[in-house]
C-alpha positions in Angstrom: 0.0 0.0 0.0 1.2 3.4 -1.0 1.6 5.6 2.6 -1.5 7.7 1.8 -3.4 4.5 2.2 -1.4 3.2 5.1 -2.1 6.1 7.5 -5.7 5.5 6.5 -5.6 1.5 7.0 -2.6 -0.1 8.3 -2.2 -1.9 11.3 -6.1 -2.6 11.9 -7.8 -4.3 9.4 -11.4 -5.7 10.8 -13.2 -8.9 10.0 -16.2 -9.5 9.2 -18.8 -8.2 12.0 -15.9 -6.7 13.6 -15.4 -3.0 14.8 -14.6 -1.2 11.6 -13.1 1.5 14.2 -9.5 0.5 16.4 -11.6 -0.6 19.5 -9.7 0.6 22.5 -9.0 -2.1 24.6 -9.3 -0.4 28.1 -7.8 -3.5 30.1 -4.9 -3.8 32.6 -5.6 -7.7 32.4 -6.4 -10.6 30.5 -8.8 -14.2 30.8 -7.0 -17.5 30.4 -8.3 -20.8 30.8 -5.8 -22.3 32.3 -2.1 -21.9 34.2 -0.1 -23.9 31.4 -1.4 -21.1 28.4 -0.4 -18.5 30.8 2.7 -20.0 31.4 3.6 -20.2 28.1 3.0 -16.3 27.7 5.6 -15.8 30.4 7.8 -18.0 28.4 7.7 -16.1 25.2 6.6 -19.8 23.7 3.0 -18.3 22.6 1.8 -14.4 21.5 -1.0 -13.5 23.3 -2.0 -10.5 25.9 -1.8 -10.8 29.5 -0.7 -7.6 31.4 -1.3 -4.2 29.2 2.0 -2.9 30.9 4.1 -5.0 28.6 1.0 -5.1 25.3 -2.4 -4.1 24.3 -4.2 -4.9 21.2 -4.5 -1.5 20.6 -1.1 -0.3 21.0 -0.2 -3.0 19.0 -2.1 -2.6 15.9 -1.0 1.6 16.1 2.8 0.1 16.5 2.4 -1.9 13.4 0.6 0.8 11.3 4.0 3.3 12.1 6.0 0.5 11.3 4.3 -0.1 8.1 4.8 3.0 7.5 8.3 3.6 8.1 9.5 0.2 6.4 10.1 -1.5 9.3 10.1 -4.9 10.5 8.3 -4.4 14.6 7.3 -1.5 16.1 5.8 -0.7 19.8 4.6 2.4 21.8 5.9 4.7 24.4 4.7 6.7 26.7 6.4 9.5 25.2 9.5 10.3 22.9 11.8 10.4 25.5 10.9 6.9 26.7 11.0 6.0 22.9 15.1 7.5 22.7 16.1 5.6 26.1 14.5 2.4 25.0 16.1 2.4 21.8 19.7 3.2 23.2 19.5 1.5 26.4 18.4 -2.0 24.9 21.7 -2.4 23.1 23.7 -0.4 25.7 24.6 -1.1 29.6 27.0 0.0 32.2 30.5 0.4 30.0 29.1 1.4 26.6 29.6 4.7 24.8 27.3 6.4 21.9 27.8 8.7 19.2 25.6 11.3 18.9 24.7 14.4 16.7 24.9 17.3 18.8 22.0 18.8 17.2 19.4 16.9 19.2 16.1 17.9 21.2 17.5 19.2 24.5 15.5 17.0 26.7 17.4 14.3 24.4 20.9 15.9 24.9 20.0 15.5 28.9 19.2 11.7 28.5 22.8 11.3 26.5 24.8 13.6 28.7 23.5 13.2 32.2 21.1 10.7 33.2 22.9 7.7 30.8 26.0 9.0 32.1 25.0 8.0 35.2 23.9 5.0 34.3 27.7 4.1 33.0 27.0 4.8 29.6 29.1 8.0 28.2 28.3 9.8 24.8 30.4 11.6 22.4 28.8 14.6 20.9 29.6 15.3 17.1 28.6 18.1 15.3 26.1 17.2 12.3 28.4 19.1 9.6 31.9 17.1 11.1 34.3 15.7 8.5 34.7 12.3 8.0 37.8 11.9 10.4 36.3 14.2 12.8 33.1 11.6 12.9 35.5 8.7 13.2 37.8 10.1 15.9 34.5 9.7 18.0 34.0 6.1 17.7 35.5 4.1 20.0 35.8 -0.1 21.3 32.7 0.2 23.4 30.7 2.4 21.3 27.9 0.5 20.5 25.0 2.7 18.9 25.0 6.0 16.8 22.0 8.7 17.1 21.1 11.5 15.6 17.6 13.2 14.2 16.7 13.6 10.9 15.8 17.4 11.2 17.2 18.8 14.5 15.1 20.0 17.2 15.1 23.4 16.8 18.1 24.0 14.5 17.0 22.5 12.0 20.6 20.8 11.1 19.5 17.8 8.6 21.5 14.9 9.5 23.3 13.3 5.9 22.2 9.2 7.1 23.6 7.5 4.7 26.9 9.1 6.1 26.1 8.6 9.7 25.1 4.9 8.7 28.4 4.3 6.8 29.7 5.4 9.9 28.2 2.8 12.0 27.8 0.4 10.3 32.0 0.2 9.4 32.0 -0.4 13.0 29.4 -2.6 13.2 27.2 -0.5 15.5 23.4 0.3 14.1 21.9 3.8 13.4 19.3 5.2 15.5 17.3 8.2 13.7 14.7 10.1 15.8 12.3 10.6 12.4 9.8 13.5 14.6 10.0 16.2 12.5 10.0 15.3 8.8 7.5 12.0 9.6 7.7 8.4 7.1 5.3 10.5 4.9 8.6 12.9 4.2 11.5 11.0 4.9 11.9 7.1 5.8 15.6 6.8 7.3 15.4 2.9 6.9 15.6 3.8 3.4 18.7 5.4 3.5 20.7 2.7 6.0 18.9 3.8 9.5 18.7 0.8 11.3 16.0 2.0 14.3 13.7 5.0 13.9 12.0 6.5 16.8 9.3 9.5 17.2 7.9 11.2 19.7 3.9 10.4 18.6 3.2 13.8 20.8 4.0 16.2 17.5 2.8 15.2 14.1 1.8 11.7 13.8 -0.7 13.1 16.5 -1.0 16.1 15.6 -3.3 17.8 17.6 -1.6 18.4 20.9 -3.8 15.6 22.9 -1.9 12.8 23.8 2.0 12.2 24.6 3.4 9.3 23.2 6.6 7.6 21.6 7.3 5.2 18.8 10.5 3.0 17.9 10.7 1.0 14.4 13.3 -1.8 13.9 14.4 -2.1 10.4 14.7 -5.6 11.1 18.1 -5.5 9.3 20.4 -5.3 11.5 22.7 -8.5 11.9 23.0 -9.0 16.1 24.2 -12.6 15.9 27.3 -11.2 13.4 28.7 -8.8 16.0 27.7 -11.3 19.0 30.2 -9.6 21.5 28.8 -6.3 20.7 25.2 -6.9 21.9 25.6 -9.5 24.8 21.6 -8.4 25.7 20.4 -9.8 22.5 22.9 -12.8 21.9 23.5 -14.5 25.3 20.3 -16.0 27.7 18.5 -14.0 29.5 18.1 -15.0 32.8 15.5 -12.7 33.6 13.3 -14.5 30.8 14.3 -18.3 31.4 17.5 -18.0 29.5 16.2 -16.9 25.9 18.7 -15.8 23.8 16.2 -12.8 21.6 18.4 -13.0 18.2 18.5 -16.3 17.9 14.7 -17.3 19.4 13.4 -14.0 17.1 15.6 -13.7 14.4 16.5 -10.3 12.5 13.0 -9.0 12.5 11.7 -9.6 16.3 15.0 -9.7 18.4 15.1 -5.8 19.3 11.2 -5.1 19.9 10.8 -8.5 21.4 13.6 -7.5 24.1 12.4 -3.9 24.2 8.9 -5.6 25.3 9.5 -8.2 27.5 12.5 -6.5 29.5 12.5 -3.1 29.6 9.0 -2.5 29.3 8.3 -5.1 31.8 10.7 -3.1 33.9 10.3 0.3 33.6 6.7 0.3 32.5 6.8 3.5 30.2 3.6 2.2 28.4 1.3 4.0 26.2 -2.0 4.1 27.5 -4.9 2.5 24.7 -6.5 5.3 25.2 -3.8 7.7 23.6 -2.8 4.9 21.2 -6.8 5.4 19.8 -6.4 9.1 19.7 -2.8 8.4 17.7 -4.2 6.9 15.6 -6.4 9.4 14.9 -3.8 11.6 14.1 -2.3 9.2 11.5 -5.4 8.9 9.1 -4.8 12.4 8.3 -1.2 12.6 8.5 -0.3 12.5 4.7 -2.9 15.6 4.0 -1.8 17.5 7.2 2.3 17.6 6.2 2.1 18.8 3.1 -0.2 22.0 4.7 2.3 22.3 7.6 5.2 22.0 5.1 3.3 24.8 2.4 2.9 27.5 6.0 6.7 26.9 7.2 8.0 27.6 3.7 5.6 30.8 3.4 6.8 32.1 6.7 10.4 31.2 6.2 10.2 33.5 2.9 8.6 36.5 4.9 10.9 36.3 7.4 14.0 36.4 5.1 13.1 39.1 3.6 12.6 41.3 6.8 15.6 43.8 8.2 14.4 42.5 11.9 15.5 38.9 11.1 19.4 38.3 11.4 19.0 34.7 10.1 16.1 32.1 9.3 16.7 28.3 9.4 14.2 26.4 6.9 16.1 23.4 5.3 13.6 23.7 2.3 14.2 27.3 1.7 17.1 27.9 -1.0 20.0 28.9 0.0 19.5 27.5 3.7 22.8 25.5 4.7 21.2 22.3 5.1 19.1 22.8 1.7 20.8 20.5 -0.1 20.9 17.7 2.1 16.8 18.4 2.1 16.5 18.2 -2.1 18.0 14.7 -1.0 16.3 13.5 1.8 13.5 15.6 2.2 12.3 16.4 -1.5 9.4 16.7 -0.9 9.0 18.7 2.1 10.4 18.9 5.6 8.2 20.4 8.4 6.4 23.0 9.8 9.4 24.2 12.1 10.9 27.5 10.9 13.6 28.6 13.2 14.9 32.4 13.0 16.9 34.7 14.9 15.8 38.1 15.8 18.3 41.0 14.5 17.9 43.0 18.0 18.8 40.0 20.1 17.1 38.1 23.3 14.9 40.9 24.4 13.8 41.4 21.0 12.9 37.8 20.9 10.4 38.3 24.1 8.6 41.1 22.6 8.1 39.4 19.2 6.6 36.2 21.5 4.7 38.4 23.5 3.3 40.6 20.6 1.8 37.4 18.8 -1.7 37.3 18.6 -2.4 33.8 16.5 0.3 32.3 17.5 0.8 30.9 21.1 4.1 30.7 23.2 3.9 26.8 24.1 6.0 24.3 25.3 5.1 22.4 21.8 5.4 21.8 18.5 4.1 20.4 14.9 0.6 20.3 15.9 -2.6 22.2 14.0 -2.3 25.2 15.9 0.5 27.6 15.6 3.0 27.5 18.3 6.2 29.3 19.3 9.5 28.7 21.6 12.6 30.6 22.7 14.9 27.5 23.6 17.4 29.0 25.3 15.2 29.9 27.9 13.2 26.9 27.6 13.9 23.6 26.1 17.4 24.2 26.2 17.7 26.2 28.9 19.9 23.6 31.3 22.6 23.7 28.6 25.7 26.3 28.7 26.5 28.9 26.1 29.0 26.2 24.3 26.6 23.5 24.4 23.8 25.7 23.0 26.3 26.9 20.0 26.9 23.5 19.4 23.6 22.8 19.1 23.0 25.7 16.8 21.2 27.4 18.9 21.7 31.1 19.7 20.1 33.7 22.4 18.2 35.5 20.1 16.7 32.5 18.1 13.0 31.7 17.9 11.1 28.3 17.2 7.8 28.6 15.3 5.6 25.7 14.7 3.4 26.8 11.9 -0.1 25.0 12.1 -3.2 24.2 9.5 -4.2 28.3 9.6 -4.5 30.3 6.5 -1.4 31.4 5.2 -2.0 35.1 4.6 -3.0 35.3 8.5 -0.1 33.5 10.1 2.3 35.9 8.0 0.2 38.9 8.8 0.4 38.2 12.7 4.2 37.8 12.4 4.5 40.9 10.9 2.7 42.8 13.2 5.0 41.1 16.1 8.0 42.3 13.9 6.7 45.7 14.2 6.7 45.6 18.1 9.9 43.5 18.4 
């Protein structure tokens, strides 16, 4: 199916007399018969439901409609993005490992690498997106054992070049995580390009309308464990925590990493989306191939006014010519890349604050890439636990300003801004 017809029908497809709606299955539990066919659950010997902490029917069919949709083997849900990001890194990873990371990331996501997984044992080296090959290589080292980035930065805008990063890891036999947010599968599919897990956080555009937080990862199902055994001792050696399964070899290519993700750290940390929020996902997704192309139409509109305005030092707009990243966008993002125009404001922080506070359509919200029109100043917000090196490093100056532009008329969005210019 094409991925127009995907976000309207994958993952759920009823029988006959069945709901033609995704039922929410609003259970913590489920009925067996008997001890033995529950047992065999526990085992992993059967699929089946018994505890919506580890998986729902609902969440399940919204997981395999994302992974459909990215090209991906398995998929599951989150309770946010952030859960999605540790998940991802910290099934492959424990005490001892090291990651490589673009250091233009979400902050919240910087956090995770820099500080919480750091003490956890697990250390990150941050690369700049635009690094030279040796530069990228220098980073890698014995226990590195997973490379992230996102494909359109969180809020600069930086477009990561995958199949580069994906060279990259793969030459040392590491996979490529790609948090795909931003640009969604309907504008970019990193598997495509040599990703090897995608997550999202569900919260922004695959929902879409700002009412429920969620997360997403996609395996690729490509990625060989069993070949670099001694790399990933989680998915290659028993489990004793699950009567000794070994996940690569009991799941193969395309079910060893969700199956783990599941049954261990789910089971662990619980960081499960709730049915409820998988329903109203999924009611984001039907409309998700008409709604990015709208989102995508306002950014670039607003990213042209705003260039063209003395007030503005600098936009950031990876489909707008003559951006830095706009070639990497003809090739990844051709046909679009978000909403998100970031811009800096010629008269500095201060000028900044009175643009936010002058907007009238717009609101100042700790969100983005929803239907409504949203803006951000990171430094003093998202990113506002980072130092002044960190946030350069990030791309992310003093004076710089994250719009979200929603499903509003065109004309009105750039007449608001304008007037904010005025009072900036």
């Amino acid at each position: 199916m094409s991925i127009d017809t995907t976000c309207v029908q994958g993952g759920y497809r009823p029988g006959n007399g069945e709901p033609r709606q995704l039922p929410i299955i609003q259970s913590t539990t489920f009925k067996y018969d008997t001890s033995e066919q529950m047992g065999r659950l526990f085992d992993l010997e059967e699929t089946g439901y018994f505890y919506t902490r580890l998986q729902n029917p609902t969440n399940d069919a919204v997981a395999a409609k994302i992974a459909q949709l990215e090209g991906g083997a398995a998929g599951m849900l989150t309770s946010s993005g952030q859960a999605a990001n540790f998940f991802a890194l910290f099934n492959i990873c424990e005490a001892g490992s090291h990651v490589v990371a673009s250091s233009a990331i979400y902050g919240g996501t910087y956090n995770l690498l820099a500080h919480t997984m750091a003490k956890m044992g697990i250390e990150s080296t941050f690369v700049s997106p635009d690094c030279t090959d040796e530069e990228l290589e220098a980073a890698f080292r014995p226990n590195t054992r997973a490379v992230f980035g996102e494909t359109i930065a969180n809020p600069a805008l930086a477009v990561l070049d995958i199949e580069r990063f994906a060279a990259a890891a793969h030459a040392h036999n590491v996979p490529l995580i790609v948090d795909n947010t931003f640009p969604t599968p309907v504008n970019c599919r990193p598997i495509e390009w040599g990703a090897d897990i995608v997550t999202h956080s569900t919260t922004k555009y695959m929902d879409g309308h700002g009412a429920g937080v969620g997360g997403a990862i996609v395996d690729s199902g490509k990625f060989d464990w069993m070949a670099h055994a001694d790399l990933f001792p989680g998915l290659t050696t028993p489990d004793e925590s699950y009567h000794g399964v070994v996940y690569a070899e009991k799941f193969g290519l395309e079910g060893a990493f969700i199956t783990k993700a599941t049954s261990q750290l789910m089971r662990d940390f619980g960081s499960i989306q709730s049915p409820q929020n998988a329903f109203i996902l999924n009611l984001g997704l039907e409309s998700l191939h008409v709604r990015m192309p709208r989102h995508c139409e306002n950014g670039m509109a607003v990213a042209k006014f705003l260039q063209g305005s003395d007030k503005v030092s600098g936009v950031r707009f990876p489909s707008l010519p003559g951006d830095p990243y706009h070639e990497l966008a003809e090739k990844y993002l051709p046909n679009g890349s978000c909403g998100v125009v970031s811009f800096e404001l010629a008269g500095g922080r201060k000028a900044a604050e009175r643009f936010m506070a002058a907007l009238k359509i717009a609101a100042i919200e700790t969100h983005v890439a929803d239907a409504r029109t949203c803006c951000l100043h990171p430094a003093s917000s998202t990113h506002r636990q980072m130092t002044d090196d960190e946030l350069m490093a990030a791309g992310i100056s003093p004076a710089m300003v994250r719009m979200s532009c929603g499903l509003e008329g065109t004309d009105d969005l750039v007449a608001d801004i304008a007037q904010a210019l005025e009072q900036a």
